[in-house]
N, C-alpha and C positions, 0 to 999 in steps of 0.2 A: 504493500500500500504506500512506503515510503520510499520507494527505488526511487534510485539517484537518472536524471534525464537524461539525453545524449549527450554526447561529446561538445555540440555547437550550444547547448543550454547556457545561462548564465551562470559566470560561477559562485556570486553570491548565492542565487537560489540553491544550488548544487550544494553550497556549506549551510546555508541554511537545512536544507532536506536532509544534511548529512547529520546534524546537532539535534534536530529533532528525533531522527532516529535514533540515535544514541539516547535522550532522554525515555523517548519512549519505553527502551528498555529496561533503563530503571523502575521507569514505573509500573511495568510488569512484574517487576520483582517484588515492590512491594506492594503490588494489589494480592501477591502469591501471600506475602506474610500477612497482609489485611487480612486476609481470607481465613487464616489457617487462626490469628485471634482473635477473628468474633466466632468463628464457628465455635472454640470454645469456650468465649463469652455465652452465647446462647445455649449449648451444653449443661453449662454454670447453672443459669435461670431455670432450666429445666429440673437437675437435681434440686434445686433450692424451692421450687414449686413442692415437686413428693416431700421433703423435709418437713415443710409446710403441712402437708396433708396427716403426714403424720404424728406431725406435735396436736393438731387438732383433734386425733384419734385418741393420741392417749390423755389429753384432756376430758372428752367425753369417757373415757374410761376409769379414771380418775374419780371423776363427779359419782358414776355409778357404784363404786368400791368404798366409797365417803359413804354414800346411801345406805350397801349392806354392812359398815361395820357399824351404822348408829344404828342399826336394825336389831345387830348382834347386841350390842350393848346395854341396848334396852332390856332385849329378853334375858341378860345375865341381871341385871338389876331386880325385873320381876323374880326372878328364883332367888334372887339373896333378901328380899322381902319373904319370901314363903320361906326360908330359912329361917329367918326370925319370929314369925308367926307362928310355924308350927313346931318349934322347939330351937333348942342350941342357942337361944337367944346372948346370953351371953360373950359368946363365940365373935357372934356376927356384931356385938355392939362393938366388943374389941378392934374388926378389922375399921367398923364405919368411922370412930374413932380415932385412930391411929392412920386413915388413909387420908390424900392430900384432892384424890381427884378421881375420875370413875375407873380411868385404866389401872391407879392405882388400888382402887377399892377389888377390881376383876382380878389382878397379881396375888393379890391375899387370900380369894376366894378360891381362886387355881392352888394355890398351896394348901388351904384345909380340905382341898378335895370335896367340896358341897356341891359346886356346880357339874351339872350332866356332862358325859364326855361327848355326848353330840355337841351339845351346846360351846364345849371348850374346843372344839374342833374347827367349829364355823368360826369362833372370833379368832383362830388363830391363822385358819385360811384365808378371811380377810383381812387379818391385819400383813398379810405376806403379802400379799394380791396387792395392795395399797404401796408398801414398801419397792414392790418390782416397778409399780406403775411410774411411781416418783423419780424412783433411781431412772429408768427408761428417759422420763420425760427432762431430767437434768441431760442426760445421754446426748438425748436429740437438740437439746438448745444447745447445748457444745457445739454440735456438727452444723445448726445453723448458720452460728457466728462464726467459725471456720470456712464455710461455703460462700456466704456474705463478703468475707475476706479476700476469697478466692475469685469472686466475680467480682468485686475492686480492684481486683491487681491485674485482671485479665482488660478492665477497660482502660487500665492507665496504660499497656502494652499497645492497646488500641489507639488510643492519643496519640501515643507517641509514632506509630506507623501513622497515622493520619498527618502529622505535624510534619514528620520528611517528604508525604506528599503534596500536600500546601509547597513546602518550597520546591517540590521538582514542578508543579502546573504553574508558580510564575515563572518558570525558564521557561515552559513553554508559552508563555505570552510573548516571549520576543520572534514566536517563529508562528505569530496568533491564524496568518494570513494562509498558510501551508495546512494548516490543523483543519481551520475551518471547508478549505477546499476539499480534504484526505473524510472530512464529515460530512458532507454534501454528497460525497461519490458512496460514501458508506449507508448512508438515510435513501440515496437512491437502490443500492444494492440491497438493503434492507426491505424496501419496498416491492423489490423484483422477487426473492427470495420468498415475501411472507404471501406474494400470490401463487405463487408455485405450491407452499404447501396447504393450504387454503383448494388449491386445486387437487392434490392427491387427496386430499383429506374425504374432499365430495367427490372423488370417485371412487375412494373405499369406500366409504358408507354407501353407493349407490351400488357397488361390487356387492356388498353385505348383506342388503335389502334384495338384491336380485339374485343373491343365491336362498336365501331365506323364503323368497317366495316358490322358488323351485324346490326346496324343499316341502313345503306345504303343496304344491302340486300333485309331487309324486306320492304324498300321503293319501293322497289322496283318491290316486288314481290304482296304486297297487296296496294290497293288503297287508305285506309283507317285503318295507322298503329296505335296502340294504345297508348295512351299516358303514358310512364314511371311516377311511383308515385315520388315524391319528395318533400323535403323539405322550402317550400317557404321563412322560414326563417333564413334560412343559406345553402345558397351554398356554392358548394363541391370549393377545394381551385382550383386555375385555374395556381399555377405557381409551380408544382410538378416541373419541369426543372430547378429552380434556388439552387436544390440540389445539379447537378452534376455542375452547377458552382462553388457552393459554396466549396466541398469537392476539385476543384482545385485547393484552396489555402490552405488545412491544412499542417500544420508547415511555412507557414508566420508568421514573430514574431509580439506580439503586439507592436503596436507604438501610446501614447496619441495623438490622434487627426489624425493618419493615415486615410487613406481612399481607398490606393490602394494597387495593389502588389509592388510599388517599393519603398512605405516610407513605406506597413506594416498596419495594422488594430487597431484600436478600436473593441468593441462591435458595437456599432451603425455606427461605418466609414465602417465596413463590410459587414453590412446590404445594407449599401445605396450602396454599389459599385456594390454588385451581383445583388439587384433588377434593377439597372442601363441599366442593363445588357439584358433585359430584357422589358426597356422601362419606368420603375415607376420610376418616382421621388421621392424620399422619403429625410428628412431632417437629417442634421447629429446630430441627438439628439435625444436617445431612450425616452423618455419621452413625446417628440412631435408625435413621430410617431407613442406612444399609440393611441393617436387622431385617425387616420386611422381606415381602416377599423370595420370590428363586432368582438364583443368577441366570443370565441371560448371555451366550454367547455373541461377541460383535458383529458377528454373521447373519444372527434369527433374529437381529433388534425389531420391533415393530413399533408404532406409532403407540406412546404413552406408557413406554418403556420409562425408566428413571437410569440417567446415566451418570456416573463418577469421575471424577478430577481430581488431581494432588492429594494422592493420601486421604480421600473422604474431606478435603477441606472444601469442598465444591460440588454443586452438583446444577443439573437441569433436564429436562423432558423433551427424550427421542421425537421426533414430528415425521421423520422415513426421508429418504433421500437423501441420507449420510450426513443428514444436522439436524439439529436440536436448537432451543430456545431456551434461555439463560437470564439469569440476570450477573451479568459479571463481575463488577468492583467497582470502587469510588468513580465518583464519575465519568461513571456511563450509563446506558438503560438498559432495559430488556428486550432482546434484541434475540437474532437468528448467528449461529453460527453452525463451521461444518465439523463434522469429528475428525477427519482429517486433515485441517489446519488449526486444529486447539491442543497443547502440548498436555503431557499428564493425564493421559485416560487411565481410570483406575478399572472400571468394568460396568456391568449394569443390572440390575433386579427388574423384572416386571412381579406387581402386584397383584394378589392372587381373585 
């Protein structure tokens, strides 16, 4: 995109074209390391979500274990009244006497052995139950605050990638007039690009429909239709349609941690908002949603396939014709590219 022009060109343009590509490759580098710490910025948020979920479990568990040991407490109270009542009075004034508070008064009635061993069972099982809960729930605020930590130190890694690229995009203001031409030619290529898959797109589905109907034909017509061969070990991808969603946002600009059209995309924030769309939940973090469904050879890719870049720091959605649509890195948008001029292919999963 930024080849140097003939030999008769000017040669200032020719060092201009030549300083811009140089820049540019910095800034590929670190759109690479952008990439790779917000992914685990957003990683971060994720775990600290579940953390979340579960200090609020064992708070509600908490509450319920509060409930059965005043429950217990009670009914050891009612039997150290019928203790007294119906004999040993003396005994029992001893402990009420001599104790300072109920779990103290329940310590003294465990030692003269009055209280039932059901009953000494449950207060002992809840008061464990209660003890596990606590310890648990200090547990969890620990790993909070350490998580907490951990996605503060991951956004300051972010800054500071961010803040080297702030100064490589004012060197490219001195070459403003090269860039915006190299953007022009690309917004048009972009445009040629996203009717082509726009075009495959509505002729699968019309391929799909018009075998679907032939299917129902021959149902119709024979009694016993034959069964199509196929692949037991990988089916065919079943969300070809989250293409023409997806191509509804290209030129949305990237935004770390985005997730829609109106704060803007990630890689993985654009994934999860078109599948969304569509019914699949999927997490905002290209590395977890590796997890998901089968891998998919580069060969069988189909249309809403999910494909990988740098070590899972990357990702975007197969379209067929050997590219996919993306959302790439600091400024830029969501756009079309091809698999074989994008570096760092990791592999791809279609979802099941």
């Amino acid at each position: 995109m930024l080849a140097v022009g003939p030999a008769s060109a000017d040669p200032d343009i020719q060092s201009k074209r030549a300083q811009a590509e140089a820049i540019m490759v910095e800034l590929q580098n670190l759109d690479a390391s952008l990439a790779v710490a917000i992914e685990a910025y957003n990683f971060a948020n994720v775990e600290l979500d579940r953390l979340d979920g579960k200090l609020e479990a064992n708070a509600r568990h908490l509450v319920a274990a509060r409930k059965s040991l005043n429950v217990s407490q009670r009914r050891v109270a009612t039997r150290l009244r019928d203790i007294y009542v119906n004999g040993d009075g003396d005994t029992t004034l001893e402990v009420l006497l001599g104790s300072r508070s109920l779990d103290d008064i329940i310590t003294k009635i465990d030692a003269i052995e009055r209280v039932s061993a059901q009953d000494a069972q449950i207060l002992a099982e809840v008061r464990e139950y209660r003890r596990q809960v606590q310890q648990h729930r200090v547990t969890l605020k620990d790993a909070r605050v350490e998580q907490a930590q951990r996605v503060a130190d991951r956004a300051s890694t972010k800054a500071s990638i961010e803040s080297q690229l702030g100064e490589r995009e004012a060197l490219l203001a001195s070459v403003k007039d090269e860039i915006e031409q190299m953007q022009a030619e690309e917004r048009r290529r972009q445009a040629e690009l996203a009717a082509q898959a726009r075009a495959r797109a509505a002729a699968e589905l019309a391929a799909q429909e018009a075998a679907a109907e032939a299917v129902q034909q021959a149902s119709t017509t024979y009694s016993q239709p034959s069964i199509p061969e196929y692949d037991p070990n990988l089916a065919g991808s079943r969300y070809g349609a989250v293409v023409t969603l997806a191509l509804q946002h290209l030129g949305t600009p990237y935004v770390w941690g985005g997730a829609s059209p109106s704060q803007g995309f990630d890689c993985s924030g654009l994934v999860m908002y078109v599948y969304a769309q569509v019914g699949v939940s999927l997490p905002h973090h290209a590395a977890s949603i590796w997890n998901y469904g089968s891998y998919v050879p580069i060969d069988q890719l189909q249309a809403g396939d999910l494909v990988f870049f740098h070590g899972l720091s990357h990702m975007g959605i197969y379209i067929g014709g050997g590219q996919f649509v993306h959302a790439p890195h600091t400024g830029d948008v969501v756009k079309i590219s091809s698999l074989s001029g994008y570096s760092g292919y990791y592999g791809a999963k279609r979802l099941p």
